[in-house]
N, CA, C and O atoms as a GROMACS GRO file, in nm:
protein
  276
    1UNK      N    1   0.084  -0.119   0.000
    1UNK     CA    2   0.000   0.000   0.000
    1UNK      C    3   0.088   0.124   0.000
    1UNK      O    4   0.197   0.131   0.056
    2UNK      N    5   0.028   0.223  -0.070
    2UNK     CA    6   0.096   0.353  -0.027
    2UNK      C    7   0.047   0.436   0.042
    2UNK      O    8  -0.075   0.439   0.062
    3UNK      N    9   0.138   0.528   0.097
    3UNK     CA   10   0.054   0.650   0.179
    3UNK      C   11   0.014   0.747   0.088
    3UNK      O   12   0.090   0.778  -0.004
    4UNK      N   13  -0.080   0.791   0.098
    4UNK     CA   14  -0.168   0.899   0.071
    4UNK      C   15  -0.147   1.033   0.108
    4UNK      O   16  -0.192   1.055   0.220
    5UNK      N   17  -0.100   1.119   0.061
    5UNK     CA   18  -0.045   1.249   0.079
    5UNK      C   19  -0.192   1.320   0.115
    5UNK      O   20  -0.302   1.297   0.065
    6UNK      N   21  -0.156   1.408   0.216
    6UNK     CA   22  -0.340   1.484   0.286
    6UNK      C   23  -0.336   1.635   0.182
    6UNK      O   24  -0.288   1.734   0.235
    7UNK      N   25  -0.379   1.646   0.062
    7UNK     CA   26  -0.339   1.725   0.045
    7UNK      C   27  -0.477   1.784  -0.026
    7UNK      O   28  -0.570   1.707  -0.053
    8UNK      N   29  -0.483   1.937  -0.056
    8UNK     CA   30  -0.621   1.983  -0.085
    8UNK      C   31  -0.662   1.896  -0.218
    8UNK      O   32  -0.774   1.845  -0.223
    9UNK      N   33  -0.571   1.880  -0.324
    9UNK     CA   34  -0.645   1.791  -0.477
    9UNK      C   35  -0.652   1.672  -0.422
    9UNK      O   36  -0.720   1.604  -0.499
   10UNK      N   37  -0.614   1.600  -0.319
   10UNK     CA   38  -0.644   1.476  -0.300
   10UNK      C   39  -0.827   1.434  -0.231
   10UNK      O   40  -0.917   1.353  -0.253
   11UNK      N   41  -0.796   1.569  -0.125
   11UNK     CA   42  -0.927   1.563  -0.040
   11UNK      C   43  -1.036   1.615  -0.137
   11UNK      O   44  -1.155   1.607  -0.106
   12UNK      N   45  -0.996   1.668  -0.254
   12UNK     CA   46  -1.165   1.721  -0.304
   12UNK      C   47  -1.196   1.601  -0.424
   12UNK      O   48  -1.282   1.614  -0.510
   13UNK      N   49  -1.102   1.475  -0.409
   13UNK     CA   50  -1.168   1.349  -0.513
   13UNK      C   51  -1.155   1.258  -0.424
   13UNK      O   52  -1.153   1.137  -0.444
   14UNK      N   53  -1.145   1.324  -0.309
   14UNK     CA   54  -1.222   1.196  -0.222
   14UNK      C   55  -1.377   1.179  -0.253
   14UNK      O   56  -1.447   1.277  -0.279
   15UNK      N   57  -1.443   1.009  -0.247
   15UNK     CA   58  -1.566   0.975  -0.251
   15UNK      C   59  -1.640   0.909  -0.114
   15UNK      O   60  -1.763   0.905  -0.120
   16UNK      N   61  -1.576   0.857   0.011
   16UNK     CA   62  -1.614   0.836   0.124
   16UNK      C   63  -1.757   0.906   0.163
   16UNK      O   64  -1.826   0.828   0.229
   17UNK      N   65  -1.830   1.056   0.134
   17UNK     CA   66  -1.940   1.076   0.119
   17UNK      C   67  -2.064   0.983   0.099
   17UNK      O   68  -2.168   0.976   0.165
   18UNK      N   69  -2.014   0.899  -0.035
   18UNK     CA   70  -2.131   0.867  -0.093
   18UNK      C   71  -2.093   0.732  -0.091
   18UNK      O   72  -2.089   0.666  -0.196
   19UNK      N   73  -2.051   0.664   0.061
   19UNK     CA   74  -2.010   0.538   0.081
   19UNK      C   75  -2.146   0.468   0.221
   19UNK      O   76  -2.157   0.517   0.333
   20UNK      N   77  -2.210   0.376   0.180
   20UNK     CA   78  -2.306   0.345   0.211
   20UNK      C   79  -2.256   0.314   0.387
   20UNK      O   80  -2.345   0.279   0.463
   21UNK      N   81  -2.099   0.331   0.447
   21UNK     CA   82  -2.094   0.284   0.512
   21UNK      C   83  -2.048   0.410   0.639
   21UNK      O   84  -2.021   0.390   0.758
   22UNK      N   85  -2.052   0.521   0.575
   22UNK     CA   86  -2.027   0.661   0.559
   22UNK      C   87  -2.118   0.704   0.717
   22UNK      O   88  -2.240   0.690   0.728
   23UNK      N   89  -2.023   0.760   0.832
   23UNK     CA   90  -2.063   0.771   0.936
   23UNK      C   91  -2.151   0.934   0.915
   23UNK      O   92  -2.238   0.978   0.990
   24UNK      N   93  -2.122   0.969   0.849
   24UNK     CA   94  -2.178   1.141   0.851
   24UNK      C   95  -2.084   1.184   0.870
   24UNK      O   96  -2.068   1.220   0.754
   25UNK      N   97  -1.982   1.222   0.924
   25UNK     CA   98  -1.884   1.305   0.924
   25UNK      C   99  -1.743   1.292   0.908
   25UNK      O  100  -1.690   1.181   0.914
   26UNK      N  101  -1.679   1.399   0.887
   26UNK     CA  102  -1.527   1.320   0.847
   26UNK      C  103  -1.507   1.290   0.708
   26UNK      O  104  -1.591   1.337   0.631
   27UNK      N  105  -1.416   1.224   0.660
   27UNK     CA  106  -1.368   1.177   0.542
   27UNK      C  107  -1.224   1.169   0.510
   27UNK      O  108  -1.141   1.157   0.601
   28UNK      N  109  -1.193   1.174   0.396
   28UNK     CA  110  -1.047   1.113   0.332
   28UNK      C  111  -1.001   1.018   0.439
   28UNK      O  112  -0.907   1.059   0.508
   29UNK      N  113  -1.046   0.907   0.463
   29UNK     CA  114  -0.984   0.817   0.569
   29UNK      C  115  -0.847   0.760   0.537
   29UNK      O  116  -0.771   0.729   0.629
   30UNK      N  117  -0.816   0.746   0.420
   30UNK     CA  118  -0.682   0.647   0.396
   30UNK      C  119  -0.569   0.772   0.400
   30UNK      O  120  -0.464   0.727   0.352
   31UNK      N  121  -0.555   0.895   0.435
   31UNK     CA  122  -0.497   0.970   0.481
   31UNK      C  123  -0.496   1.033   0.610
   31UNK      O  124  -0.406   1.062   0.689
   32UNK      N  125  -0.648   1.048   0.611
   32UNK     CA  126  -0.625   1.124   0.762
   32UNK      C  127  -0.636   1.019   0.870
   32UNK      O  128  -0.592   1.057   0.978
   33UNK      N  129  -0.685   0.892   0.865
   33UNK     CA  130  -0.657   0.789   0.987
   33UNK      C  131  -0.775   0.751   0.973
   33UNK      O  132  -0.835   0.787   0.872
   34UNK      N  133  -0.854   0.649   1.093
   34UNK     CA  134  -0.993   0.599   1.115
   34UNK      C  135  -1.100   0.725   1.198
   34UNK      O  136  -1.075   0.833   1.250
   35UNK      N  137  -1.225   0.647   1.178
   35UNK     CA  138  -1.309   0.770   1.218
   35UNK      C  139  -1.312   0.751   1.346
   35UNK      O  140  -1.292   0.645   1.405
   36UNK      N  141  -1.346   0.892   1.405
   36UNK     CA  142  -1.406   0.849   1.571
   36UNK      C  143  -1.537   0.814   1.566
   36UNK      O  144  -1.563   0.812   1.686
   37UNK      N  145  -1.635   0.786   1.512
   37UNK     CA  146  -1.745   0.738   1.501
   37UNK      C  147  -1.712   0.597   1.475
   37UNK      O  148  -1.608   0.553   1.427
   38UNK      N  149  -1.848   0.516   1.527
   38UNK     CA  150  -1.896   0.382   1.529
   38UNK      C  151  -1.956   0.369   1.406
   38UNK      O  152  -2.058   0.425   1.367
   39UNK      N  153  -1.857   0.261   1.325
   39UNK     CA  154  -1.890   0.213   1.175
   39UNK      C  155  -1.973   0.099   1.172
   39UNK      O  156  -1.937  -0.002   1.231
   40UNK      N  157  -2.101   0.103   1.098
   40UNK     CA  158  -2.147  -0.026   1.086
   40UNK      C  159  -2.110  -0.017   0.903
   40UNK      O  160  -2.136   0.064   0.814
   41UNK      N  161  -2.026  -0.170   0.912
   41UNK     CA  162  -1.984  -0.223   0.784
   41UNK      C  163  -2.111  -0.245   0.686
   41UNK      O  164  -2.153  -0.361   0.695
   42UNK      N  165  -2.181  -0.166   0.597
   42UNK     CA  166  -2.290  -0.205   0.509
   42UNK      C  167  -2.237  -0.221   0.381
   42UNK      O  168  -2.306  -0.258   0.286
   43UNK      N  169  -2.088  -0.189   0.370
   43UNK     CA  170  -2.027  -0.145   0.192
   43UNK      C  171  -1.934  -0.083   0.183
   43UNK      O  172  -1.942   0.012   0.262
   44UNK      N  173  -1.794  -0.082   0.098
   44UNK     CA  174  -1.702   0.025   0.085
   44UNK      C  175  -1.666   0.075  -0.074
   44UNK      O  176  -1.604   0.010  -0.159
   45UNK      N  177  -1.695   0.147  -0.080
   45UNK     CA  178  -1.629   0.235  -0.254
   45UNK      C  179  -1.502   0.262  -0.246
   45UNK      O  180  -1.460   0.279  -0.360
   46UNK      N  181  -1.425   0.273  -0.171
   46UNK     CA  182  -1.314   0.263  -0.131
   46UNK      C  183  -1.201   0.205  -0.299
   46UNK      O  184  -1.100   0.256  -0.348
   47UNK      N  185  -1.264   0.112  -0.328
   47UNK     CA  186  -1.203   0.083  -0.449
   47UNK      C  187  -1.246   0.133  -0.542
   47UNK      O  188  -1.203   0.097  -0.652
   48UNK      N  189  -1.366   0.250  -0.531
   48UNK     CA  190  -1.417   0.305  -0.672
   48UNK      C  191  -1.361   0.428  -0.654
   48UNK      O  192  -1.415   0.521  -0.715
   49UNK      N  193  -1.267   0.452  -0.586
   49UNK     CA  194  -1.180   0.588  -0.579
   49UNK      C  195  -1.070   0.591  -0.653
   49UNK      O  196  -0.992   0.504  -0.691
   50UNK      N  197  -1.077   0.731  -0.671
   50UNK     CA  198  -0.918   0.760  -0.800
   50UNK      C  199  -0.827   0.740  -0.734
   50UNK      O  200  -0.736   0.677  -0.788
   51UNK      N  201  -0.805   0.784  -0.585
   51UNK     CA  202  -0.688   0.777  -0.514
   51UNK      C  203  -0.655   0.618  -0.484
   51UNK      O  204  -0.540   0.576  -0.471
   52UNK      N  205  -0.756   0.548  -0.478
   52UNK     CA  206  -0.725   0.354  -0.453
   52UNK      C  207  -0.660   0.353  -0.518
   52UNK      O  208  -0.551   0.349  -0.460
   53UNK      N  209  -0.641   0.355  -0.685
   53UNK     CA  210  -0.585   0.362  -0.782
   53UNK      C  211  -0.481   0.404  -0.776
   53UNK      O  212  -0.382   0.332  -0.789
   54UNK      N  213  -0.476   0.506  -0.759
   54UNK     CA  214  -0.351   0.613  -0.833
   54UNK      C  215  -0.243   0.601  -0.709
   54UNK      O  216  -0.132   0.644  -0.739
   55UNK      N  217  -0.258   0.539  -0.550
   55UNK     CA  218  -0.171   0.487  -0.477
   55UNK      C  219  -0.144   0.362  -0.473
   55UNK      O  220  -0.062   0.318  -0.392
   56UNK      N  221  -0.219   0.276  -0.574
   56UNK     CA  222  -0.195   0.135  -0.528
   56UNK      C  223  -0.224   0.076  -0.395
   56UNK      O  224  -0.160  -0.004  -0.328
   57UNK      N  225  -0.343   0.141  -0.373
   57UNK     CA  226  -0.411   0.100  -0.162
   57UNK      C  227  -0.456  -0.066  -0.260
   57UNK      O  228  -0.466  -0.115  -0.372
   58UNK      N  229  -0.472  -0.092  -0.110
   58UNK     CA  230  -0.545  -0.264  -0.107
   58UNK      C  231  -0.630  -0.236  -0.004
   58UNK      O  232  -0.605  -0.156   0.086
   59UNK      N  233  -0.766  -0.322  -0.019
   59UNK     CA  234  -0.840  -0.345   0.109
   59UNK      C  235  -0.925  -0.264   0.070
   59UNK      O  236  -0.971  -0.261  -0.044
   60UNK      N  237  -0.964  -0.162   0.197
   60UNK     CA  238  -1.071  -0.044   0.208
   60UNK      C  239  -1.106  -0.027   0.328
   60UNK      O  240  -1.015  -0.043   0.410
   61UNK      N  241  -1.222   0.004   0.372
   61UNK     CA  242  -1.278   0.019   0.486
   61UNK      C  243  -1.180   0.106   0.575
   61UNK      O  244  -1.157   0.081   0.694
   62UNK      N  245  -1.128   0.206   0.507
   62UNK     CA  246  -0.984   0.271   0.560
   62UNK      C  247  -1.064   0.349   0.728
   62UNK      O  248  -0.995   0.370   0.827
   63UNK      N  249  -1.190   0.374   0.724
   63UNK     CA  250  -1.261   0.429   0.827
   63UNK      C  251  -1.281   0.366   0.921
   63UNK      O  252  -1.339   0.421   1.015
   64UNK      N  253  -1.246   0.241   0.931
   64UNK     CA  254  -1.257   0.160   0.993
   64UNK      C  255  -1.100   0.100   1.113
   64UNK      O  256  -1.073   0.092   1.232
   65UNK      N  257  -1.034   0.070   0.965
   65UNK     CA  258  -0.913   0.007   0.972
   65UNK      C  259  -0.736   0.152   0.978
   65UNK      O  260  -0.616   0.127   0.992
   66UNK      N  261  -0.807   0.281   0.962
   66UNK     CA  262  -0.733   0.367   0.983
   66UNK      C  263  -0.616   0.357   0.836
   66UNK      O  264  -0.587   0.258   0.770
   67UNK      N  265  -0.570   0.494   0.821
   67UNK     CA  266  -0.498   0.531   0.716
   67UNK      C  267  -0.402   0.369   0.645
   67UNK      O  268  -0.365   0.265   0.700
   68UNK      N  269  -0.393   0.419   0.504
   68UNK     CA  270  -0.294   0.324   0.445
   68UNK      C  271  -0.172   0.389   0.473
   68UNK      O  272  -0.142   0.506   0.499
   69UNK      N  273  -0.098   0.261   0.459
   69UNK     CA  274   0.036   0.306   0.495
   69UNK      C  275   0.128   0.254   0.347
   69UNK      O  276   0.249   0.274   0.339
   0.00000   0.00000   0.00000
């Protein structure tokens, strides 16, 4: 996996929003770390992101499981 640079073009193609598993608040998880909210696992897009891609992440549920490294 790679790390994910926190950076403003990264955070505005983040998709975690419109992730069915999506606590309400927060976002860019595979950079900024896991949420403080209680995740119930329903789904992750996580792999339908440009940044999955374009770092070579594995997995998902980065809100869960806290930043890629």
């Amino acid at each position: 996996m790679g790390k994910v640079p926190d950076t403003p073009e990264n955070m505005a193609r983040c998709i975690c929003g419109g992730c069915p598993s999506y606590p309400k608040e927060g976002g860019f998880y595979c950079a900024k770390g896991k949420s403080d909210k209680e995740i119930t696992k329903r789904g992750c897009v996580c792999g339908d992101c440009p940044i999955f891609e374009e770092y070579g992440l594995a997995d998902g549920y980065f809100c869960v499981d806290g930043m890629a490294e």
